[in-house]
N, C-alpha and C positions, 0 to 999 in steps of 0.2 A: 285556565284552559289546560285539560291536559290531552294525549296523545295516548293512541296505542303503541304497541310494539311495531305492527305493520306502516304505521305513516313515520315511526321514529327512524325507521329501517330507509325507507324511502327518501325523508330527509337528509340522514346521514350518508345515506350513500353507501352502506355496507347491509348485511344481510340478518333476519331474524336470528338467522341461528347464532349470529356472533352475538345480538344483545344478550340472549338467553345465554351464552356463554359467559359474558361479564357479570350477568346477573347472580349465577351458581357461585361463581367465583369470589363475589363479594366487590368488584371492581365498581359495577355500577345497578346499581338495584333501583327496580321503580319505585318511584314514593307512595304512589297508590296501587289498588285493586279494585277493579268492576266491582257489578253485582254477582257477577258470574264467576269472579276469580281470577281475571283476565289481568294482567300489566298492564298499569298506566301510568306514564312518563310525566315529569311536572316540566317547569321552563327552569329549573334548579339541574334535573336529568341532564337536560337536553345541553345545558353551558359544562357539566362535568364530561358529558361524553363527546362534546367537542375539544375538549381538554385532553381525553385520551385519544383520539381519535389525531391531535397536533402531534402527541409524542412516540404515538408506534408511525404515524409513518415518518418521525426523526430519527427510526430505529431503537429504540426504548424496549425492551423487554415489559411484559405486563406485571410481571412482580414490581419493579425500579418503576413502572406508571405508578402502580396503588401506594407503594413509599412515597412518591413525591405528592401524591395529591391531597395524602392522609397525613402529610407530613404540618402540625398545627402552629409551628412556625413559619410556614409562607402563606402564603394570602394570595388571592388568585390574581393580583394585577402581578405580581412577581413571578406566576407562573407564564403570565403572556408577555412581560419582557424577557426572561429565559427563553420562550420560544422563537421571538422577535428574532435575538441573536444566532441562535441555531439554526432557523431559517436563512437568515440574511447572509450565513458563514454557508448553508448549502447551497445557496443562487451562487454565490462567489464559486464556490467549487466545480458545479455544473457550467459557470461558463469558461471557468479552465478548462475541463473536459471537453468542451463544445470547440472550443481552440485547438486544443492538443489532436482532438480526431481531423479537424481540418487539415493539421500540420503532418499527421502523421498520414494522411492521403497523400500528401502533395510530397510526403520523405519518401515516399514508395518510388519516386522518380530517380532519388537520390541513392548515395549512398556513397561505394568504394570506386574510386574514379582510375581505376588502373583498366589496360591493357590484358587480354588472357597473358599473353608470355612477362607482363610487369607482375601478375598476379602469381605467375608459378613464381618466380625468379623471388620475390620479396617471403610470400608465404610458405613454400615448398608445397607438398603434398596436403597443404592445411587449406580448405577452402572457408575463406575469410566469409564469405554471403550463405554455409552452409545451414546455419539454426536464424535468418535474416527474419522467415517469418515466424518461426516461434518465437522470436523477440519481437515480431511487432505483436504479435498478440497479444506477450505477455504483458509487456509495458509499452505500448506504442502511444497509451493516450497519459506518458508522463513527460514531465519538462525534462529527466536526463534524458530519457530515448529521443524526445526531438531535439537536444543539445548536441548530444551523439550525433545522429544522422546530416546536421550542419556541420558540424566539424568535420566529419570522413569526406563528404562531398569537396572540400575543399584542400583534403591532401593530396601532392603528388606521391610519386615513388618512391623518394626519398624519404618525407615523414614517417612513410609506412616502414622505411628502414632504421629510422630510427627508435619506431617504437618499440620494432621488434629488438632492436639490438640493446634497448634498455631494460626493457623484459628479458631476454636473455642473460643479460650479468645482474639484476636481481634474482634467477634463478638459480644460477651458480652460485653466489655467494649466500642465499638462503641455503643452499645445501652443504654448503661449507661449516655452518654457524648451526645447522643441526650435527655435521659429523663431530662438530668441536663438543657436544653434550650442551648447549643454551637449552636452556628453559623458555618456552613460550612467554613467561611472566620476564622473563631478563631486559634489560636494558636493548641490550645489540638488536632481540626480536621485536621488542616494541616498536624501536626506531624501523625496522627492517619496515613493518607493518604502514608503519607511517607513511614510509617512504612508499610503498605499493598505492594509499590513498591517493599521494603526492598525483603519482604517475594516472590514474584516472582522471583527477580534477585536471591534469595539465593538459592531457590528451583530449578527454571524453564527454565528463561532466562534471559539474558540482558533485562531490562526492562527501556530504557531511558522514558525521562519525557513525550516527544508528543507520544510514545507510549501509557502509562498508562493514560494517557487524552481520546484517543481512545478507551480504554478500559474503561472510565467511561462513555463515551457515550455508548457503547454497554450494561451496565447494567442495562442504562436505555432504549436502543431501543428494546433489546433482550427480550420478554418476558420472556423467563425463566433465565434468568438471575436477571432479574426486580422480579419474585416471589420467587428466593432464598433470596437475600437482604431483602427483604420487608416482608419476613416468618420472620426475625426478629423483626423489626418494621415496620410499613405502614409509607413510604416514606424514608425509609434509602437507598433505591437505590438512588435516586433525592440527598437523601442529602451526598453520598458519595462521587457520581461525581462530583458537585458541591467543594468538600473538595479537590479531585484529581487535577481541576483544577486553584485551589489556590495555591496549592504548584508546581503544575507546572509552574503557572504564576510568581511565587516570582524566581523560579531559570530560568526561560527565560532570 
């Protein structure tokens, strides 16, 4: 039996013009032709384009489809355990997702548990809840941001004093170790850098090492991130991340 393009379309769930697009392309070509000229789809068609049809919406690019499917060492039961897994890894993911949005509703409750005059007194002029929801947007459906937001919930005013006063003599002493001429690659800045992870994971979150890399590029893409450091010294954002990803790079 075979099929036109309009009931392949139908079936599949996607649209003519896409088949006619995989067709040009070489991706998925019908096996046959009417009398008329027409496209007509075999049940051979119809199992490869449910095969392309698993891996773009796994996010697959259509060049990396046509590789793998033309690829004459796999066999197509090896393409549907590949998929098997990939899917089974995106259920797991969406229902972290499905978690983490719950959690991050119900963080919105939460957060820095001070007083307005505990909040001037600890923070100064610095409002601690000021970028709150451009951090949940950014990351509100990840396991640090809900780690974060149980941990803050839970300190008094003292925590918050000490984290600020831990921060603060990492900051002095990072600027100390840049006036002395260290190299970002040195010893003392690696450790320094470590020591900043340190101070996340203890405080905030699990802070693995390609994360805090992430985050030394953001100190220096984030403008205001880039003018807290650098209100230290001019160029200690540049030269922190650069320290970040030394020590990241030694424990890779």
């Amino acid at each position: 039996m075979s099929y036109s393009v309009g009931q392949v379309a139908r079936l599949a769930g996607t649209t003519v013009r896409t088949l006619h697009h995989y067709d040009e392309i070489g991706l998925l070509s019908p096996s046959g032709r009417s009398h008329a000229g027409h496209r007509r789809y075999e049940d051979d068609d119809l199992d490869r384009l449910q095969q392309i049809l698993f891996y773009r919406e796994l996010g697959f690019p259509l060049d990396q489809v046509a590789a793998l499917l033309d690829d004459p060492d796999t066999d197509p039961q090896e393409h549907l355990r590949r998929q098997h897994r990939l899917l089974t890894a995106r259920i797991v993911e969406l229902q972290r997702m499905a978690e983490a949005v719950e959690n991050a509703m119900e963080a919105k409750k939460m957060g820095i548990n001070l007083t307005p005059e505990e909040k001037f007194e600890v923070f100064g002029d610095k409002d601690p809840e000021q970028y709150a929801d451009e951090a949940e947007q950014r990351w509100g459906g990840t396991e640090a941001y809900r780690e974060s937001q149980r941990r803050a919930a839970r300190y008094a005013k003292e925590d918050w004093q000490r984290i600020q006063d831990e921060a603060k003599d990492w900051g002095e002493r990072y600027t100390a170790l840049m006036e002395e001429g260290e190299e970002p690659s040195g010893e003392r800045a690696v450790a320094m850098a470590e020591e900043h992870r340190q101070h996340i994971c203890r405080w905030f979150y699990d802070c693995p090492y390609e994360m805090h890399r992430c985050l030394g590029d953001m100190y220096v893409a984030d403008e205001r991130f880039k003018a807290f450091y650098d209100s230290m010294r001019p160029g200690l954002a540049e030269h922190v991340r650069d320290a970040i990803h030394a020590n990241a790079d030694r424990h890779a």
